[in-house]
C-alpha positions as CSV (number, residue, x, y, z in Angstrom):
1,X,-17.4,-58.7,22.4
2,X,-15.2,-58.0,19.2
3,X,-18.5,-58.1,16.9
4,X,-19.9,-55.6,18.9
5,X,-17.1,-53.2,19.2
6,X,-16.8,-53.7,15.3
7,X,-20.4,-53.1,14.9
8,X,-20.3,-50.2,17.3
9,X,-17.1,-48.5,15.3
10,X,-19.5,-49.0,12.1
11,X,-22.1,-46.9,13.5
12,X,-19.9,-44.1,14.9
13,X,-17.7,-44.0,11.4
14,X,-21.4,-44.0,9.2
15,X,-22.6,-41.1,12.2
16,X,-19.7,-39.2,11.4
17,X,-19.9,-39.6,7.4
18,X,-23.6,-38.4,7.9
19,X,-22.7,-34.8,9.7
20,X,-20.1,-34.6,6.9
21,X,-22.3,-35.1,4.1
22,X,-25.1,-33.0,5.5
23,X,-22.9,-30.0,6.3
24,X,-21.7,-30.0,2.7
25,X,-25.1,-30.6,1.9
26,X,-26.3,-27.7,3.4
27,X,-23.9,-25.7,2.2
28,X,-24.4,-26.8,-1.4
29,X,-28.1,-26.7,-1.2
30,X,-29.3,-24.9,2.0
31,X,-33.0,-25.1,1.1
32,X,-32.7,-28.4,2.2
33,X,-34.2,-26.9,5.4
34,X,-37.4,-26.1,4.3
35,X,-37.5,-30.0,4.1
36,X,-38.4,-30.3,7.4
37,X,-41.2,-27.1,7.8
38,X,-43.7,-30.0,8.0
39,X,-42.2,-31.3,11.4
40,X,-41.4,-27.8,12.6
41,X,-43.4,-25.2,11.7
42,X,-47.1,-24.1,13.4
43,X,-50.2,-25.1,11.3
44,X,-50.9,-21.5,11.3
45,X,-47.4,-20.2,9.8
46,X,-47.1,-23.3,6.4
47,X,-44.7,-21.4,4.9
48,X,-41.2,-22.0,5.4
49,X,-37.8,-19.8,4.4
50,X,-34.2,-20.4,4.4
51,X,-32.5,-17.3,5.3
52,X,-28.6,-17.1,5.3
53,X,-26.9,-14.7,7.7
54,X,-23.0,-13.2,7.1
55,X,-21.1,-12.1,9.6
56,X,-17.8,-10.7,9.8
57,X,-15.1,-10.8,12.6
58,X,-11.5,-10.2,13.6
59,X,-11.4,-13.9,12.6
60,X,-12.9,-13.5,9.1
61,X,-16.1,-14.2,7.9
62,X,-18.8,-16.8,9.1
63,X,-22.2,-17.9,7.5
64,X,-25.3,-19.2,9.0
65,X,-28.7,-20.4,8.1
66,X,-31.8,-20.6,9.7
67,X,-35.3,-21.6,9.3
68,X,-38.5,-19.0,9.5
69,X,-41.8,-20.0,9.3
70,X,-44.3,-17.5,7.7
71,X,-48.3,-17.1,8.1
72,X,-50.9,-15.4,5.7
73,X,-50.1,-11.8,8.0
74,X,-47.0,-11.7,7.7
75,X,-46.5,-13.4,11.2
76,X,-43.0,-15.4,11.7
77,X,-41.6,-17.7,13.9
78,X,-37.4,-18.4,14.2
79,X,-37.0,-22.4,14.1
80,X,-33.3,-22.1,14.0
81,X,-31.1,-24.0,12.5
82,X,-30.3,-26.8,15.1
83,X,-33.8,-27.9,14.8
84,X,-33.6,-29.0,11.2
85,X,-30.3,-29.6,11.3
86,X,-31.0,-32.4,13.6
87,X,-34.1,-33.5,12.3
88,X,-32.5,-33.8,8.6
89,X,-29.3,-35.9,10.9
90,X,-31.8,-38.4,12.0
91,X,-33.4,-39.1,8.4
92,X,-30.0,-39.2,6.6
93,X,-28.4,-41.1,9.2
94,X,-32.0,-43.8,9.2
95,X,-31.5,-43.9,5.2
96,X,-27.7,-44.7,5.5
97,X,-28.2,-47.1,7.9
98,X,-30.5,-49.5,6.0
99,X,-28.7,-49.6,2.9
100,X,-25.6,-50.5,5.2
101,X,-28.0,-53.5,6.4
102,X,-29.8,-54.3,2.6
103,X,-25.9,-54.2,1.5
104,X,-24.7,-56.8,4.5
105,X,-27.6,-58.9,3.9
106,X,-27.2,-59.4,0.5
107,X,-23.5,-59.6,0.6
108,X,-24.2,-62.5,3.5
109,X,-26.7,-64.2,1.7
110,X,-24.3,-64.2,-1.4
111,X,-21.3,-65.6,0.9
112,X,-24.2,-68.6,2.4
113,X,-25.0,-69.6,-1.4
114,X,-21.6,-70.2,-2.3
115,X,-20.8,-72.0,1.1
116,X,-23.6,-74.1,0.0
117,X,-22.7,-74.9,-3.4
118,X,-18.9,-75.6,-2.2
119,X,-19.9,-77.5,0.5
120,X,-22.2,-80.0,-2.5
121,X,-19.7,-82.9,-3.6
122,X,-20.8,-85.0,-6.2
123,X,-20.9,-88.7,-5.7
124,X,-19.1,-90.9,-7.8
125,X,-21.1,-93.4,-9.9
126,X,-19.9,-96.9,-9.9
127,X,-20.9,-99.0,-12.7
């Protein structure tokens, strides 16, 4: 039960490092939407566009961004930015996760080689 909780605890804390590094991603680089026009946008509207929306309130100023998928006429559909948002999650969080497990396997197979040459005594030679 403790390796499990310990494993669970890894996965929330590399879940929550993942929002925070996409939401500074984003941020830095908000294009990074149109990463993910392949998964969202109609085969009739290919080309996808970021665009950033400003508002101001009582409570200052707010930006978001959204993806829009364009056609040849000028037709658009409004993908959102939840959409991508989560789709770019999942990937970051997949890629994350396996170099956590190339990292703990070669870490453990590092920590078995040395267990094995410690656990090698050399015999004594009598003459």
């Amino acid at each position: 039960m403790k390796k499990f909780a310990w494993v669970a605890l890894g996965l929330v804390s590399l879940a929550v490092f993942t929002i925070v590094v996409l939401a500074i991603g984003t941020a830095i680089y908000p294009g990074s939407f149109k990463w993910t026009a392949p998964m969202l946008c109609p085969d009739d509207q290919p080309d996808p566009f970021v665009i950033r929306t400003t508002t101001q309130d009582s409570e200052g100023t707010s930006t978001s961004f959204s993806l829009f998928c364009m056609g040849e006429r000028g037709q658009f559909s409004e993908e959102g930015s939840w959409s991508p948002m989560l789709i770019l999650f999942v990937f970051t969080y997949a890629g994350f996760v396996a170099l956590n497990a190339v990292a703990i396997g070669l870490f453990a197979v590092r920590r078995i080689r040395r267990r094995r040459r410690d656990d090698i005594t050399p015999t004594p030679v009598i003459s």
